[in-house]
C-alpha positions in Angstrom: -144.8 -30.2 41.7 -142.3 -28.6 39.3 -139.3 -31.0 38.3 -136.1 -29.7 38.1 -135.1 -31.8 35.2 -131.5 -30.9 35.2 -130.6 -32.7 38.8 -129.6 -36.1 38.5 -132.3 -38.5 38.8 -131.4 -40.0 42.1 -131.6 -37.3 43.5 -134.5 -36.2 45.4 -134.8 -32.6 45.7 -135.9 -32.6 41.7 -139.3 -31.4 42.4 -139.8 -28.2 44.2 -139.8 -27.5 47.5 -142.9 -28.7 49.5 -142.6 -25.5 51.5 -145.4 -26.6 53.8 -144.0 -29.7 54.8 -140.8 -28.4 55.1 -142.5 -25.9 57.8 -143.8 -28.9 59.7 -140.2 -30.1 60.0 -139.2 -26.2 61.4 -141.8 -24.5 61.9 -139.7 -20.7 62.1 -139.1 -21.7 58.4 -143.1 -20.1 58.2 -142.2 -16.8 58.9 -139.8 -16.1 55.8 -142.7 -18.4 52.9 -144.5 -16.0 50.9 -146.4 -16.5 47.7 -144.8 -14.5 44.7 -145.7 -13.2 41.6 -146.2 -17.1 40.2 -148.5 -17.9 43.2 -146.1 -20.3 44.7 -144.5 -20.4 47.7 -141.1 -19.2 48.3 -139.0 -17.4 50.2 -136.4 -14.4 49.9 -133.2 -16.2 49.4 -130.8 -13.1 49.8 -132.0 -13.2 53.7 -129.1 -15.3 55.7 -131.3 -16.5 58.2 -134.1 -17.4 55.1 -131.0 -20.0 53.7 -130.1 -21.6 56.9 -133.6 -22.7 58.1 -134.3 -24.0 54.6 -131.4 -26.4 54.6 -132.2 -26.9 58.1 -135.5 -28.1 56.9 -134.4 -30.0 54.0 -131.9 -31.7 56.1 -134.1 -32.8 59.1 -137.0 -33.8 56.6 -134.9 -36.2 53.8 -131.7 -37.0 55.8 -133.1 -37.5 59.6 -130.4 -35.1 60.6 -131.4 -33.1 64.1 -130.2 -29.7 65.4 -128.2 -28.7 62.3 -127.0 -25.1 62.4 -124.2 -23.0 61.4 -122.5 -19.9 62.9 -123.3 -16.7 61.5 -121.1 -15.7 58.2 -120.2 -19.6 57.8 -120.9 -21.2 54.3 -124.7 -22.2 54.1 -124.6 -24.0 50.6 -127.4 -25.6 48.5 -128.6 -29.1 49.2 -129.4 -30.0 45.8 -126.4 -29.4 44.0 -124.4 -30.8 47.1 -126.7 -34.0 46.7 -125.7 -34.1 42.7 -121.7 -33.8 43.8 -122.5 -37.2 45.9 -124.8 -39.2 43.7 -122.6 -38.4 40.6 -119.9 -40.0 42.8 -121.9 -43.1 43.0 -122.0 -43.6 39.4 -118.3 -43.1 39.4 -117.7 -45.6 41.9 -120.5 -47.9 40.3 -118.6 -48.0 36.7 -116.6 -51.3 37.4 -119.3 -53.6 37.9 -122.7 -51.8 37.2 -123.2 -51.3 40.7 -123.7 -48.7 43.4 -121.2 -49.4 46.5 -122.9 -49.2 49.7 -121.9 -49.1 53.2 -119.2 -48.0 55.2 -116.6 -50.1 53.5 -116.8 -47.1 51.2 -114.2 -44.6 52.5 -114.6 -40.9 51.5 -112.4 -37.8 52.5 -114.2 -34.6 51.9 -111.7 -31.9 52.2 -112.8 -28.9 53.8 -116.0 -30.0 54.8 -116.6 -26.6 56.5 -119.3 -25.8 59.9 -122.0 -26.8 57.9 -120.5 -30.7 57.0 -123.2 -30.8 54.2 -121.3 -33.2 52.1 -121.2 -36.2 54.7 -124.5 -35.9 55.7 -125.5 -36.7 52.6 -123.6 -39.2 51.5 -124.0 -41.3 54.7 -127.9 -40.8 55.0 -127.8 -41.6 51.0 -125.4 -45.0 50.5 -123.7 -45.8 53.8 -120.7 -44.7 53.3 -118.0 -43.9 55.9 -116.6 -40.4 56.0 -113.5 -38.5 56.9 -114.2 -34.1 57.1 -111.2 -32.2 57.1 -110.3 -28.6 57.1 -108.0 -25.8 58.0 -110.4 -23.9 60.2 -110.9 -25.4 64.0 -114.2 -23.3 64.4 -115.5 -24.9 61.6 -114.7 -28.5 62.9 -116.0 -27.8 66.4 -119.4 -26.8 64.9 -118.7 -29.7 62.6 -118.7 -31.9 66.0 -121.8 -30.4 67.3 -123.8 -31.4 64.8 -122.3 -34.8 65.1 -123.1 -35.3 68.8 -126.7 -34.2 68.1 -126.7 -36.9 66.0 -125.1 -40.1 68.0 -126.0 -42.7 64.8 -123.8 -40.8 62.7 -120.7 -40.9 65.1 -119.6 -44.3 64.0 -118.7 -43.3 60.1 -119.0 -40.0 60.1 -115.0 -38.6 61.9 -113.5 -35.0 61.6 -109.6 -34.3 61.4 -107.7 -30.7 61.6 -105.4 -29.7 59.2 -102.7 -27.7 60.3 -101.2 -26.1 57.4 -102.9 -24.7 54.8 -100.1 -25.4 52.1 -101.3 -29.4 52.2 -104.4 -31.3 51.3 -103.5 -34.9 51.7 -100.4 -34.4 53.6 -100.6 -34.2 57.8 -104.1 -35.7 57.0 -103.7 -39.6 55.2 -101.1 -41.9 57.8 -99.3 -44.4 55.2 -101.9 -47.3 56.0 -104.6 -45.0 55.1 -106.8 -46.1 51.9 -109.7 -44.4 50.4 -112.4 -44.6 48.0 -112.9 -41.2 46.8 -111.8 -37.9 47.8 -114.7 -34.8 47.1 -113.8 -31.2 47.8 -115.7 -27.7 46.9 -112.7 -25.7 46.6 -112.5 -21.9 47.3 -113.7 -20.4 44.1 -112.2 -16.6 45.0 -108.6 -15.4 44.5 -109.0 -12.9 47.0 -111.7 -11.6 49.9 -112.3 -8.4 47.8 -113.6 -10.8 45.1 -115.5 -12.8 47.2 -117.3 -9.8 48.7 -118.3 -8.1 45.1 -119.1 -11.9 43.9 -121.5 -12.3 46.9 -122.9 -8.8 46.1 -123.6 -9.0 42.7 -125.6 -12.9 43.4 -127.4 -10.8 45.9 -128.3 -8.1 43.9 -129.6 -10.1 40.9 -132.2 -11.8 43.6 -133.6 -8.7 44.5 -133.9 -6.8 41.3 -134.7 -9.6 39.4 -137.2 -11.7 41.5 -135.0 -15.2 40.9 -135.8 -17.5 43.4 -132.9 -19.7 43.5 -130.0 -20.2 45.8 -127.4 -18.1 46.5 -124.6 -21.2 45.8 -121.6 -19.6 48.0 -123.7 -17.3 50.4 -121.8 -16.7 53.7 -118.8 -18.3 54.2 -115.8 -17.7 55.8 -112.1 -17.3 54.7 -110.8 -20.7 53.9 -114.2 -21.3 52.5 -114.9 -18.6 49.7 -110.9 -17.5 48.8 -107.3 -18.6 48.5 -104.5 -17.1 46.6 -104.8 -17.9 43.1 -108.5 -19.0 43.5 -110.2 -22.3 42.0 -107.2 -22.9 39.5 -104.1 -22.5 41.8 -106.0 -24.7 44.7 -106.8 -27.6 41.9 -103.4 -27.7 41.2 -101.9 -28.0 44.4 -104.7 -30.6 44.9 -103.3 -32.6 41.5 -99.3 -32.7 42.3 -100.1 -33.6 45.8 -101.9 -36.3 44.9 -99.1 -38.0 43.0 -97.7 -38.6 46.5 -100.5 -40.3 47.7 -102.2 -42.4 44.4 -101.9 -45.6 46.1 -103.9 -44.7 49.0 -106.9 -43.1 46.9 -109.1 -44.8 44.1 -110.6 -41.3 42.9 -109.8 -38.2 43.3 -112.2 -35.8 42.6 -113.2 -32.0 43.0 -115.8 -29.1 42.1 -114.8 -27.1 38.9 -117.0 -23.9 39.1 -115.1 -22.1 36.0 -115.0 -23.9 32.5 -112.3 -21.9 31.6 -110.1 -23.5 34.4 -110.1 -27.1 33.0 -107.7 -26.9 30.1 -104.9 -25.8 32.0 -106.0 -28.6 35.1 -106.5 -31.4 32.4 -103.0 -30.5 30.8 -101.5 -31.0 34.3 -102.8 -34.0 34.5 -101.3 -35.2 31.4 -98.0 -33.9 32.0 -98.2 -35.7 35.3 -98.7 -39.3 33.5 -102.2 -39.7 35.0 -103.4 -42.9 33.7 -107.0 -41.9 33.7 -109.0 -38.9 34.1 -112.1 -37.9 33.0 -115.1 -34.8 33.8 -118.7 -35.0 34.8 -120.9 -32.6 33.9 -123.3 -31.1 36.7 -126.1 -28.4 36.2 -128.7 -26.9 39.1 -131.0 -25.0 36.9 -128.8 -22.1 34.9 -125.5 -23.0 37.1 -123.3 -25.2 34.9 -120.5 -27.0 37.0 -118.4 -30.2 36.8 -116.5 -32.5 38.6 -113.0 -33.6 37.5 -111.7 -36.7 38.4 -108.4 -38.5 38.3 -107.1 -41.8 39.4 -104.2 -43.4 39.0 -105.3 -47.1 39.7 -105.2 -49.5 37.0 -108.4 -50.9 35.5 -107.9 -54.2 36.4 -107.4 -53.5 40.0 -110.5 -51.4 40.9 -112.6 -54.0 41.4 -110.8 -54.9 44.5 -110.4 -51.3 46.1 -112.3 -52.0 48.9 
């Protein structure tokens, strides 16, 4: 099996996909695997339908999660780079004392976890930990849900809440008793849906011309999920000044940076804000380079007794 070197070690979709035990896990999976020009199996991943009963697959196979679906047009993302977000996490949180925290004494938020609630599968099948999904988008939590009571063992740490305006993160979601581990969130990466749609289009094209078999990493998705005025940057920020008003309540916050280019201007607000401590991991899923930036405005001293 090839390695994909460039995943973290922990996590285990390094090697390539065992498409034929993946088939055993959903069989309709069978009827989009072909061999390509490399004689391996693959499949077309510009096809919708392709995308959702891989990570269906992948999902039932390594995290014991049943009767996962999406609605059509919702985000269907990668499970290896989601997987990287959360182990990457775990070295974050494991810093202090060497360790990995496990269990659901670990508090996450994942903001706007979307239909698809990828994030807190994984990182409850992977370490234990207890997680709250949020978003602004009430289909998206009902489907959320459904997956949820398909999957009664998770009910107990994994819980959804709405948020009802769009113009807060934290705000109308953390009450003032409220205390968190982490926060994690794959912010819209568009600036508008006209953006989106030709982003989407050229990822598409470039699959079919070029014969890459690899993901498309923002395929689907609805509104909330894809675009936002002012894209990545302007969301980020909003994400960094709210936080102020909540630092004692979170140990890290933390979010996807898809564009390079974005991080001066979100590391300079960040200083001009006093943040203690702030620092950025570096992610890559094969020629995709991305990063999470994280801040926290806890003391040293006092991490250790966070939980």
């Amino acid at each position: 099996m090839t390695e994909k070197s460039s995943l973290h070690p922990r996590n285990i979709h390094r090697t390539s996909y065992d498409f034929e035990e993946l088939i055993v896990s959903v069989p309709e999976l069978k009827h989009y695997v072909f061999k390509n020009d490399y004689d391996t199996l693959t499949i077309n991943f510009s096809l919708p339908q392709a995308v959702k009963l891989l990570n269906k697959a992948l999902l039932l196979k390594y995290y014991n999660v049943k009767e996962w679906d999406i609605p059509e047009g919702s985000l269907c993302p990668p499970i290896p780079g989601r997987a990287d977000y959360v182990h990457y996490l775990a070295d974050l949180l494991a810093e202090e004392n060497g360790e990995i925290p496990t269990g659901n004494s670990i508090k996450g938020l994942d903001i706007g976890t979307g239909a698809n609630l990828v994030y807190p599968l994984i990182a409850n099948s992977s370490y234990g930990w207890k997680i709250l999904g949020t978003d602004i988008n009430k289909n998206s939590l009902e489907n959320a849900q459904k997956i949820l009571d398909s999957n009664p063992d998770l009910v107990e740490n994994i819980h959804l809440k709405f948020q009802p305006d769009p113009d807060f993160i934290f705000k109308n979601i953390l009450s003032s008793d409220d205390k968190f581990t982490f926060s994690m969130c794959n912010p819209p990466f568009h600036e508008s849906a006209e953006d989106a749609l030709q982003g989407n289009r050229r990822k598409t094209k470039n699959l079919r011309n070029n014969k890459v078999q690899k993901p498309i990493l923002n395929f689907g998705g609805n509104q909330s999920e894809l675009w936002c005025a002012g894209g990545e940057e302007a969301f980020i920020k909003k994400m960094i000044n709210e936080s102020v008003q909540f630092k004692s309540q979170v140990l890290w916050f933390t979010t996807l940076v898809s564009k390079k280019d974005n991080l001066h201007q979100l590391t300079t607000l960040l200083k001009n804000l006093n943040v203690p401590e702030f620092k950025t991991i570096d992610m890559a899923q094969g020629q995709k380079i991305s990063r999470i930036l994280a801040w926290t405005f806890v003391p040293k001293k006092s991490k250790n007794d966070w939980s």
